[in-house]
C-alpha positions as CSV (number, residue, x, y, z in Angstrom):
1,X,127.5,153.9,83.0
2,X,130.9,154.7,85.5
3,X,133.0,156.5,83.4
4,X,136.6,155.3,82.9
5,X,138.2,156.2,85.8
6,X,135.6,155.5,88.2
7,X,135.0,151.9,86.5
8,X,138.6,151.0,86.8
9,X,138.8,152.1,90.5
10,X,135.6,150.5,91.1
11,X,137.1,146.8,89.3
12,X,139.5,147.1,91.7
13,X,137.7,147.4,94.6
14,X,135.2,144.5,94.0
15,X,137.8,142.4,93.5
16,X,139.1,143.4,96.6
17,X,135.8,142.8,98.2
18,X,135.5,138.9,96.7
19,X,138.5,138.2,98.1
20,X,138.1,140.0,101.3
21,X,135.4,141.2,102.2
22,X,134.0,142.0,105.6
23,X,133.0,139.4,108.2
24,X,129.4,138.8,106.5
25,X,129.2,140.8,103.8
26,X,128.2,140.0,100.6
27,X,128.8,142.5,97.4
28,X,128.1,142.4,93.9
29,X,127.2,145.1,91.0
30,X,123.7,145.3,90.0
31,X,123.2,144.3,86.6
32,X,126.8,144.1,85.6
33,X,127.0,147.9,86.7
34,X,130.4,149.1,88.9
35,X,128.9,152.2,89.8
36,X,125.5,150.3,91.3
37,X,126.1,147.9,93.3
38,X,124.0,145.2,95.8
39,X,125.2,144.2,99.5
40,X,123.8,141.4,102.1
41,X,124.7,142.2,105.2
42,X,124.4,139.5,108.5
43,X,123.1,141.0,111.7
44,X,125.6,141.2,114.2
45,X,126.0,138.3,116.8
46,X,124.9,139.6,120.1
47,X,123.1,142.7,118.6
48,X,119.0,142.6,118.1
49,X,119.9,142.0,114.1
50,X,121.6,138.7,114.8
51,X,119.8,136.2,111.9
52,X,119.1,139.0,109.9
53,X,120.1,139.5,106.1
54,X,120.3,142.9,105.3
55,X,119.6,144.0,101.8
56,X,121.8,147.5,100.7
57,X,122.6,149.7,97.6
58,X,125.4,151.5,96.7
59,X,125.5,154.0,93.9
60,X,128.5,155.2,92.8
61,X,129.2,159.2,91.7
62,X,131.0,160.2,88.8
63,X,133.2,162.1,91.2
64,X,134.3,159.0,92.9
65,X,136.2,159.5,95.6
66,X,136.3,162.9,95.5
67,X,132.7,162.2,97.0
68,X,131.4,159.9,98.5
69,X,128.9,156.8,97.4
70,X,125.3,157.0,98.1
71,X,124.6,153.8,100.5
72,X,120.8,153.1,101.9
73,X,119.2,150.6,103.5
74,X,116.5,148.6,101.2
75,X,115.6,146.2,104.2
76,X,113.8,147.8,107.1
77,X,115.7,148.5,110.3
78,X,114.6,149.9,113.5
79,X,118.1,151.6,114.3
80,X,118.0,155.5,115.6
81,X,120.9,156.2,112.5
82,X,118.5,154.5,109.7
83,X,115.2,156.2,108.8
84,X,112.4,154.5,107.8
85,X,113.3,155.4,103.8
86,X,116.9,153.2,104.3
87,X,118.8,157.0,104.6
88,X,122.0,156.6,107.0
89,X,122.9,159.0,109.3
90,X,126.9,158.4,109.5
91,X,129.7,161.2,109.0
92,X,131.9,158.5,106.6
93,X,128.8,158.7,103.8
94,X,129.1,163.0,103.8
95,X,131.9,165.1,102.6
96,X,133.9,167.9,104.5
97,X,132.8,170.0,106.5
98,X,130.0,168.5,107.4
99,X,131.4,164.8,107.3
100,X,134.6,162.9,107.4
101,X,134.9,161.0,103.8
102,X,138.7,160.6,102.4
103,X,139.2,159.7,98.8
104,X,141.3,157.2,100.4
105,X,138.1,155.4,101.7
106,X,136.5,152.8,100.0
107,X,133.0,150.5,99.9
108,X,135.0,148.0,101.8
109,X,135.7,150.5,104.7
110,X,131.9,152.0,104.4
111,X,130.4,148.8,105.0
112,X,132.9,148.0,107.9
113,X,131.8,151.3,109.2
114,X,128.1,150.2,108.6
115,X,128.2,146.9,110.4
116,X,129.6,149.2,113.3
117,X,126.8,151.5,113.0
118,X,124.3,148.8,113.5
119,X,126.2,147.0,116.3
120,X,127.2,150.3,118.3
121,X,124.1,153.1,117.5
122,X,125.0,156.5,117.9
123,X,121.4,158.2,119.4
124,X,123.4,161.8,119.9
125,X,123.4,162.1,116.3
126,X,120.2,160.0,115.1
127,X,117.9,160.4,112.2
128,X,114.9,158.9,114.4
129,X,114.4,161.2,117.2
130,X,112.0,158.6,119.0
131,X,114.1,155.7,118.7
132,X,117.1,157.3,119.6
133,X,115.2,158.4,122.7
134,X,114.1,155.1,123.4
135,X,118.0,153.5,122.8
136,X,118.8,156.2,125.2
137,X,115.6,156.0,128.0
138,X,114.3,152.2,127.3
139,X,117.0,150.3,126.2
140,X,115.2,147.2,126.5
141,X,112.1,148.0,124.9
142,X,114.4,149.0,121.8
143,X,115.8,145.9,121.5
144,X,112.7,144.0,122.0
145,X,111.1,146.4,118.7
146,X,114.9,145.8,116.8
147,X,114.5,142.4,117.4
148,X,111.0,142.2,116.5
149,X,111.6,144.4,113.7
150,X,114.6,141.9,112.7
151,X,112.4,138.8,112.6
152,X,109.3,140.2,110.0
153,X,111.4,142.4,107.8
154,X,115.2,140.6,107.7
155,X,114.2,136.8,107.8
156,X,112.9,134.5,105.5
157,X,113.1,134.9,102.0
158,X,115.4,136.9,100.2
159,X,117.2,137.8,96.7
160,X,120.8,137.3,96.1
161,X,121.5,138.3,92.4
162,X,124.0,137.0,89.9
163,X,123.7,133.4,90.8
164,X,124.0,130.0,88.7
165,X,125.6,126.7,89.4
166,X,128.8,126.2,87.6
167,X,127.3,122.3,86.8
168,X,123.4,120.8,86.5
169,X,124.3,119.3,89.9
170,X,121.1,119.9,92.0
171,X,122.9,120.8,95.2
172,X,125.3,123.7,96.1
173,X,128.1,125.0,98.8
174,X,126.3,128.0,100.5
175,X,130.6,128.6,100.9
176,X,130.5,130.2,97.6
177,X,127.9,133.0,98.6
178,X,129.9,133.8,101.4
179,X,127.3,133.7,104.2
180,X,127.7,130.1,105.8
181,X,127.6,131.7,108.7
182,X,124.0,132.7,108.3
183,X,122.4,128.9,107.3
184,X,122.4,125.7,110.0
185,X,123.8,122.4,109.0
186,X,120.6,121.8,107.1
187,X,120.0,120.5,103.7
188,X,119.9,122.8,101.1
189,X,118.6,122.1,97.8
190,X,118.9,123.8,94.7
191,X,116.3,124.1,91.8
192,X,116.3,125.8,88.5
193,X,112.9,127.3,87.5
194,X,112.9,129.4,84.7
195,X,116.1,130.7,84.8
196,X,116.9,131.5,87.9
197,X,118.0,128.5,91.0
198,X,115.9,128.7,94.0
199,X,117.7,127.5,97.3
200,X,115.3,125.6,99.9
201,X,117.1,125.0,103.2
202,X,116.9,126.5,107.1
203,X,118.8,129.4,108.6
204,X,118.9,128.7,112.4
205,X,115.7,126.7,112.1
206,X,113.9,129.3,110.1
207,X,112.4,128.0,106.8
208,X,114.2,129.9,104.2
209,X,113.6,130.6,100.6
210,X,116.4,132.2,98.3
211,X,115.7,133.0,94.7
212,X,119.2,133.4,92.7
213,X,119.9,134.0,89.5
214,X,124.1,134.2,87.3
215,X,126.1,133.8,90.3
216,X,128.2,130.2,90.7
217,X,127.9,128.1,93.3
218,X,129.3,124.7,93.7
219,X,128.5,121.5,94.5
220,X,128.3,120.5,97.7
221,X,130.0,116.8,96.7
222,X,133.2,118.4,96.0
């Protein structure tokens, strides 16, 4: 449990991320916790992660923001900054000397800075000595194994949490998850099996599955 001060900072910013939050991000605590919290993050257009979701954590210290959160990768990503245990390697997630976090940064500017990460890799100061070799020496073959990468582990199905539908109406705006621009024009339909809704629709002609539970969504008729 955040203590006080940490869980009223915290409100604030999650607030701040529903009602702005970064060009394909999606943000929500884990379990009703502010100091653990879940992110989907959209592949970039024009980067070998385009279609991709992205699944993140972020726990939260006590000494928050005096330091700063611990953020890692739960989806796998071939990215020279990103080992293969989800552990970044960017100086806004490590304190002075070593690193440049401010208490005045926040998750909203983290993930920002993430999204840039993935879109602009920085192999001079990698965590995966082969691909940043390979970024550096064989672009192309690195974007081919991103890419390839991006389709089996980023595509398909995947878990948003906190998810219901405010009515028993059997279809719902994808709108309200904020990642529309992930899904085609396609049907989507919604089903609830045993508590949780299960939405069945395409993203850019990819069969997709995605299991939700608590969250609202609305209908699609409104």
């Amino acid at each position: 449990m955040a203590d006080k001060r940490v869980a009223s900072r915290m409100g604030k910013e999650i607030d701040r991320l529903k009602k702005e939050p970064p060009h394909g991000v999606t943000c929500w605590p884990k379990d009703s916790r502010l100091n653990h919290l879940e992110v989907n993050l959209l592949g970039g257009e024009s980067t070998p992660y385009e279609g991709g979701v992205f699944k993140l954590e972020v726990k939260i210290p006590n000494r928050y923001p005096f330091e700063p959160p611990h953020v890692q990768f739960l989806t796998k990503i071939y990215h020279p900054n990103i080992d293969t245990a989800g552990r970044i390697c960017l100086d806004i997630l490590k304190s002075p000397p070593t690193g440049s976090w401010k208490p005045a940064h926040n998750i909203h500017t983290i993930l920002t800075s993430i999204q840039l990460l993935m879109a602009e890799p920085n192999p001079d100061d990698g965590l995966m000595a082969d691909i940043s070799s390979e970024y550096k020496h064989q672009k192309p073959t690195f974007m081919s194994k991103a890419k390839e990468w991006t389709d089996k582990y980023a595509k398909g199905s995947m878990i948003v949490s906190d998810a219901v539908p405010l009515n028993n109406d059997s279809k719902c705006n994808l709108a309200s998850y904020e990642e529309r621009e992930a899904y085609s024009d396609a049907d989507v339909l919604l089903e609830t099996q045993t508590g949780h809704t299960r939405i069945e629709g395409k993203r850019k002609g990819t069969p997709l599955e995605i299991e939700t539970h608590k969250r609202p969504c609305l209908d699609l008729n409104v």
